[in-house]
C-alpha positions as CSV (number, residue, x, y, z in Angstrom):
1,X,5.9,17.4,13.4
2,X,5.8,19.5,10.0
3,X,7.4,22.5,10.1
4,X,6.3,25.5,7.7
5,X,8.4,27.0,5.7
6,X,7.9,30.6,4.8
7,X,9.0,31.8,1.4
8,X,8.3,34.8,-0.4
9,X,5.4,34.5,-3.1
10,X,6.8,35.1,-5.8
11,X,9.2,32.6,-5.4
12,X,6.0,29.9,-4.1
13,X,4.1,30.6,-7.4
14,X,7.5,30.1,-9.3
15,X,7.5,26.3,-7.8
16,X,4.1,25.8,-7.9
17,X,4.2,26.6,-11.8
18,X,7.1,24.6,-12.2
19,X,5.6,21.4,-10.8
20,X,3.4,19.5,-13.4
21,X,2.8,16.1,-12.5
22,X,4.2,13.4,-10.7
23,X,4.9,10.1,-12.2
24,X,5.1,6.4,-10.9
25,X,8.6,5.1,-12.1
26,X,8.3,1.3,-11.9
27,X,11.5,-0.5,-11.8
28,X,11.0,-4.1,-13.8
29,X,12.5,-7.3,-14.0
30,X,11.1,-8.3,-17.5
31,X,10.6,-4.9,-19.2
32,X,8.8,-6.6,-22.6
33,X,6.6,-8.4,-20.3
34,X,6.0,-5.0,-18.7
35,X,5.2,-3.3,-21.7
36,X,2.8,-5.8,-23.0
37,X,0.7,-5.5,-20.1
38,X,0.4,-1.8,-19.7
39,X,0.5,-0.9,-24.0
40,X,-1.2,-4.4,-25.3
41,X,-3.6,-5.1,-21.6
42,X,-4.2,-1.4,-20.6
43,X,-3.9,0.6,-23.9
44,X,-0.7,3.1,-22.9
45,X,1.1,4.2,-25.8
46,X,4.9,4.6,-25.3
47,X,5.7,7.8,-26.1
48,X,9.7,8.3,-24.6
49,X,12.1,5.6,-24.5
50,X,15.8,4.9,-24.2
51,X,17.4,2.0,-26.5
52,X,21.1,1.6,-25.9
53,X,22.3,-1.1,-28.1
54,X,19.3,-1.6,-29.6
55,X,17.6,-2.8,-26.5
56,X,14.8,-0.8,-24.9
57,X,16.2,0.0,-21.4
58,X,13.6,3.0,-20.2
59,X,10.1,3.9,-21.4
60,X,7.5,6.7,-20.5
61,X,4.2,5.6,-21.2
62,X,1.1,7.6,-21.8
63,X,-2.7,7.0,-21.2
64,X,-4.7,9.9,-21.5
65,X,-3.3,12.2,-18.6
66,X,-1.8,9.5,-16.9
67,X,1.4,8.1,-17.4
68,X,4.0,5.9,-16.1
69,X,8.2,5.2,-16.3
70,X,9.0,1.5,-16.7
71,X,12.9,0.9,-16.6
72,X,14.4,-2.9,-15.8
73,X,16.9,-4.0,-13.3
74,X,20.1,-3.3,-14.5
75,X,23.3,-5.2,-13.0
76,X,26.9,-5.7,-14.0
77,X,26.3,-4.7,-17.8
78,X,23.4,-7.4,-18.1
79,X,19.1,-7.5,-16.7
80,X,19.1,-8.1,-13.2
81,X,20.1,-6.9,-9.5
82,X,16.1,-7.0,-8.4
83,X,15.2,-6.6,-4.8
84,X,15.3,-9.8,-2.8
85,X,11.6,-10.4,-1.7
86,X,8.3,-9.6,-2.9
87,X,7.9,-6.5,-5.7
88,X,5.4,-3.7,-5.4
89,X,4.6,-4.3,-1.4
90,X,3.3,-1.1,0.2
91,X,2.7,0.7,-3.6
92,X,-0.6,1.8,-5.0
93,X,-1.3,3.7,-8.5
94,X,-4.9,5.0,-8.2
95,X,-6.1,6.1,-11.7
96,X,-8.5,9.2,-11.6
97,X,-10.9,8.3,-14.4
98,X,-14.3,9.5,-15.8
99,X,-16.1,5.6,-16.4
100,X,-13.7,3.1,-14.4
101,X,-16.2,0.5,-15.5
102,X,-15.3,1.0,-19.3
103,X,-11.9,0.3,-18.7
104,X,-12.4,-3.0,-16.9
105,X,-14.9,-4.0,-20.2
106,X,-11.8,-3.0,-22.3
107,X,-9.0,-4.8,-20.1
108,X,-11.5,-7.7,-20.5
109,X,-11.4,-7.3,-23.9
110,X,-7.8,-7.3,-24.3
111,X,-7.3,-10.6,-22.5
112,X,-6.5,-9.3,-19.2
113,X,-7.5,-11.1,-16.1
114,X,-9.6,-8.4,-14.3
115,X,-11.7,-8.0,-11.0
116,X,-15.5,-7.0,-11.3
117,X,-15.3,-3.3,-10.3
118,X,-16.9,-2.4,-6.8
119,X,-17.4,0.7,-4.6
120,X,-15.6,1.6,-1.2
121,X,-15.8,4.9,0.8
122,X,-12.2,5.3,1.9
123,X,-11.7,8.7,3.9
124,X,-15.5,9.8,2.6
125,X,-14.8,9.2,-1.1
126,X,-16.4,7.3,-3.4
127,X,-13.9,5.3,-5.1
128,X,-14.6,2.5,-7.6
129,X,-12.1,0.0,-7.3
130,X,-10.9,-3.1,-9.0
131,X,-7.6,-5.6,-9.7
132,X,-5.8,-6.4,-12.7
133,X,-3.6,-9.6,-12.6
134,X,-0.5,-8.7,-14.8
135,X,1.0,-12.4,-16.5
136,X,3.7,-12.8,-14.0
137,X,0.7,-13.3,-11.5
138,X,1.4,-9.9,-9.9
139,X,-1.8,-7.8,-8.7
140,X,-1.7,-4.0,-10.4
């Protein structure tokens, strides 16, 4: 049951303003891994990141007017502390592009192990759709 809430508009324009984009925050377990795929593979460009001790911890990664967080499982002072079980079940990152076949020619090109591109109508859309097998074996 969704409930409406009613709030003056003023106040709804304030929020909507405030609101620019929402970002997928991956959790990792082998952050360099993690950033080869998506800056080497996919062409991001890592434009934020947090480096305690020299380390790189956190990163926000750009691609055109997509972007992404990647940040590694952190336990007891030292990389770990994962989820038990498989990683990334139930998640989906759709990326809203102009030539989705380009990309897959360039993922090809960078040595990434990609799906041939096809078409599905999912709730009356056109959507072009394809898989990219990260090095861990792992299906982004």
């Amino acid at each position: 049951m969704t409930r409406e809430i009613h709030r003056p508009m003023d106040l709804q324009d304030a929020v909507v303003a405030n609101v620019k984009q929402a970002v997928p925050f991956f959790n990792v377990t082998d952050i360099e891994a993690s950033i080869r795929f998506y800056v080497d593979g996919l062409g991001f460009k890592i434009t934020h990141d947090w480096m305690p001790e020299g380390r790189i911890r956190w990163c926000w990664l750009e691609l055109g007017g997509a972007a992404v967080m990647l940040q590694e499982y952190w336990k007891d002072g030292k990389p770990g502390g994962g989820p038990a079980g498989p990683l990334g079940q139930g998640v989906s990152i759709c990326f809203m592009c102009a030539d989705a076949v380009a990309i897959y020619h360039d993922a090809i090109a960078r040595g990434l192990e990609a799906s041939r591109p096809f078409v599905a109508t999912t709730c009356g859309s056109h959507q072009l759709n394809g898989r990219v097998r990260r090095g861990s074996g792992r299906v982004t």
